[in-house]
N, C-alpha and C positions, 0 to 999 in steps of 0.2 A: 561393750556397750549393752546396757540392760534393754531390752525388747518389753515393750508392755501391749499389751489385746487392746491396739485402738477400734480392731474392726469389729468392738463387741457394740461399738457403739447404732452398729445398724441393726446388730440382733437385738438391741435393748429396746430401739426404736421400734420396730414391729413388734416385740414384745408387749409393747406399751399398747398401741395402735390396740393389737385382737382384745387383748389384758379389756381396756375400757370398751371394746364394741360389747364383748361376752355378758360387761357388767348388767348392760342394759337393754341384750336384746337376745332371746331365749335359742333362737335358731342357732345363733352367733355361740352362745355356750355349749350347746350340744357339739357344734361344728368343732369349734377349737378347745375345748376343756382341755387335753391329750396332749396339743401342742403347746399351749402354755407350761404345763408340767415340766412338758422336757425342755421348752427354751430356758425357764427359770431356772432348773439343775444346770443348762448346760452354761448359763452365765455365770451363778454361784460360784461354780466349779472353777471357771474363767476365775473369778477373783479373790479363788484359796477363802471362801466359804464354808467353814464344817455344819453338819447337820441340814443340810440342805432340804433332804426328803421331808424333816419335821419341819424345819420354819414352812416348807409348801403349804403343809397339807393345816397347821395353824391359821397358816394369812387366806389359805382359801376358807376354811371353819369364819373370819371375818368380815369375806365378801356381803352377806347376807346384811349386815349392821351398818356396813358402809353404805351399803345400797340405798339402806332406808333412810340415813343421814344425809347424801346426795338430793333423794327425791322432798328431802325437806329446805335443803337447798333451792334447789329446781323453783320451790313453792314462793320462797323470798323472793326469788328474781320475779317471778310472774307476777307478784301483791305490789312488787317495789316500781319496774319499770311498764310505764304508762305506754310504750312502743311495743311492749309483748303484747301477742295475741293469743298464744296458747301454749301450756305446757309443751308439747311437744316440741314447739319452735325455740323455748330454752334449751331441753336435750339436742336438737338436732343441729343449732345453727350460732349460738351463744357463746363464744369465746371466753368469757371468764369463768360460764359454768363449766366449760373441759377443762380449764385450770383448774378449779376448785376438783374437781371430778378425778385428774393425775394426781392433784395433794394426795387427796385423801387416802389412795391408792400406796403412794411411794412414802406416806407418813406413817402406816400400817407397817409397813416392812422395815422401816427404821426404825420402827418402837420395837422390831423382833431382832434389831441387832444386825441389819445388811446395811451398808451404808452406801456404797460408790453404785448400786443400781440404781435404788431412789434418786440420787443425786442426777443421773444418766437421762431417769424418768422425767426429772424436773425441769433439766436441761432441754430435754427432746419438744414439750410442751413451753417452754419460754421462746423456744426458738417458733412457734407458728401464734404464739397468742401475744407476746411479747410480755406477760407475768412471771415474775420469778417469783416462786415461794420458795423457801428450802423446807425440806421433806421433816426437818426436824421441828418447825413448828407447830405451835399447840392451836386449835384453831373451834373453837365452837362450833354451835349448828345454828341453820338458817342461815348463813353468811351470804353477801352478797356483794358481786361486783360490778358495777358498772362500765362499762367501753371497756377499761383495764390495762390497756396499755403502759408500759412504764409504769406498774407497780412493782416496789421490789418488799418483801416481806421475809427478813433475816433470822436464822434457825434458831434464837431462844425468845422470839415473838411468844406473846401470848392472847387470844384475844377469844373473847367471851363471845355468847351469843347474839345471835339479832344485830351484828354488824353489819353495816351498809359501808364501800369503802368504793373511790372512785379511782380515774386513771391519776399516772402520774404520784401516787404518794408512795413513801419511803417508811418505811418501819426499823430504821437502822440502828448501827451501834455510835456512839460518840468517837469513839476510836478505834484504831484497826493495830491489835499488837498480839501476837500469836501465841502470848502468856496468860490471853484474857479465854481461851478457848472452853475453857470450865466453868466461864465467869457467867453469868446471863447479860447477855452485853445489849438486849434488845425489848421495847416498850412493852408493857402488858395496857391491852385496849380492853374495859370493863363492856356490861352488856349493853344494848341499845344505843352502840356509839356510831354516830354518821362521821366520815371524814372524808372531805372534796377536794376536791380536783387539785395535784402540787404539793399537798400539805407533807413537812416533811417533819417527824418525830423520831427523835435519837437519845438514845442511853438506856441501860438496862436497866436503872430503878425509879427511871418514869412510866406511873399511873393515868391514863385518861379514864375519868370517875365516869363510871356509869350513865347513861340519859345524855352524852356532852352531845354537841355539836363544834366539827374543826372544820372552820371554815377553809374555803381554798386558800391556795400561798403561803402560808403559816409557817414559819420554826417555831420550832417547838422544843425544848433542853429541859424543862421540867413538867413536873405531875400538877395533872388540870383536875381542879375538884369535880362531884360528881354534878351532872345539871348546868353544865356551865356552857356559855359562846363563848368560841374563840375566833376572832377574826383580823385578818390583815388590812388595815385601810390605809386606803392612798390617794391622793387629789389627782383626781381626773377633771380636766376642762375640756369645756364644747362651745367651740365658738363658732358664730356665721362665717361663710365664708365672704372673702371682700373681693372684689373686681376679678373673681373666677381664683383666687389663690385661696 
């Protein structure tokens, strides 16, 4: 019976944890620089990774570009939501910006060819924010999420800038067939696209055109031009009530 390193998944976990405090807090870098080095060789290694020492010393050469792409993150959520009071309280208390924050981090690393950490990263952060992204998606700047819960965003996503995306939406594929893995099986979202609350979008060679708006509830199976509403209506009645019923 083959044995596999499931206990790496608590090293990946704190790896994650120092990984995003160092990002963004200078004491925290000084402190753990040293120890991320050695946990990242020592999981690498865990998972028959070559070259380990270079992709390190590459994805840390990144840190700096991520950073500045997060802190323009940071800036959408604080323009966008009307509950923010201040940058900091996005860094410090925001749930979908620490999702966005683990992307950006475990998409870096899957762009240099490690896969099952990122994946590990992703997992660790889905499990406290309740967002799945897969670390292989393509994801512009300024992105923003609101509440976030029960978003799922599938590894050949594509999605431009200046996205505003709420809880609950799906970025999926049409189908699930383990032939289609080279396929891009997931939507490409153009820039300035809001989509609320539920809204679920599926197939690889659907486009949502630039400037849309998708309203909540929505399916979605094909490409929305650009500028366009889309929305779900349904008849809702309100009536008085009679002798207390």
């Amino acid at each position: 019976m083959k044995s596999y390193n499931v206990c790496l998944k608590d090293t990946a976990k704190t790896f994650t944890k120092r990984l995003f405090y160092s990002l963004f807090d200078c004491e925290q870098e000084k402190a753990h620089g040293k120890y991320l080095e050695k946990k990242f060789l020592k999981i690498v290694s865990k998972l028959d990774v070559e070259n380990g020492e270079e992709i390190w010393k590459k994805f840390k050469a990144e840190l700096p570009e991520i950073r500045k792409t997060l802190d323009l993150d940071a800036i959408a959520f604080e323009s966008n939501d009307p509950a923010s009071h201040s940058l900091e309280e996005i860094y410090m208390a925001y749930p979908g910006f620490h999702a966005i924050s683990i992307y950006r981090l475990s998409h870096a690393l899957y762009e240099l060819g490690v896969h099952i950490l990122p994946r590990m990263m992703s997992e660790y952060i889905h499990g406290i924010t309740g967002v799945d992204i897969h670390p292989g998606a393509t994801i512009g700047k300024s992105f923003y999420i609101d509440h976030g819960t029960g978003i799922v965003i599938g590894e050949t996503s594509i999605i431009g800038e200046n996205v505003k995306i709420y809880q609950g939406v799906t970025l999926g594929g049409i189908s699930v067939s383990k032939n289609l893995a080279s396929t891009k099986r997931h939507p490409t979202i153009e820039d300035n696209v809001c989509i609320y609350a539920n809204a679920t979008i599926l197939g690889g060679d659907i486009v949502i055109g630039a400037n849309s708006i998708i309203g909540a509830n929505v399916w979605i199976t094909e490409s929305v031009p650009e500028n366009s509403l889309v929305t779900y209506q349904t008849e809702i009645k309100i009536r008085p009530k009679k002798n207390g019923i």
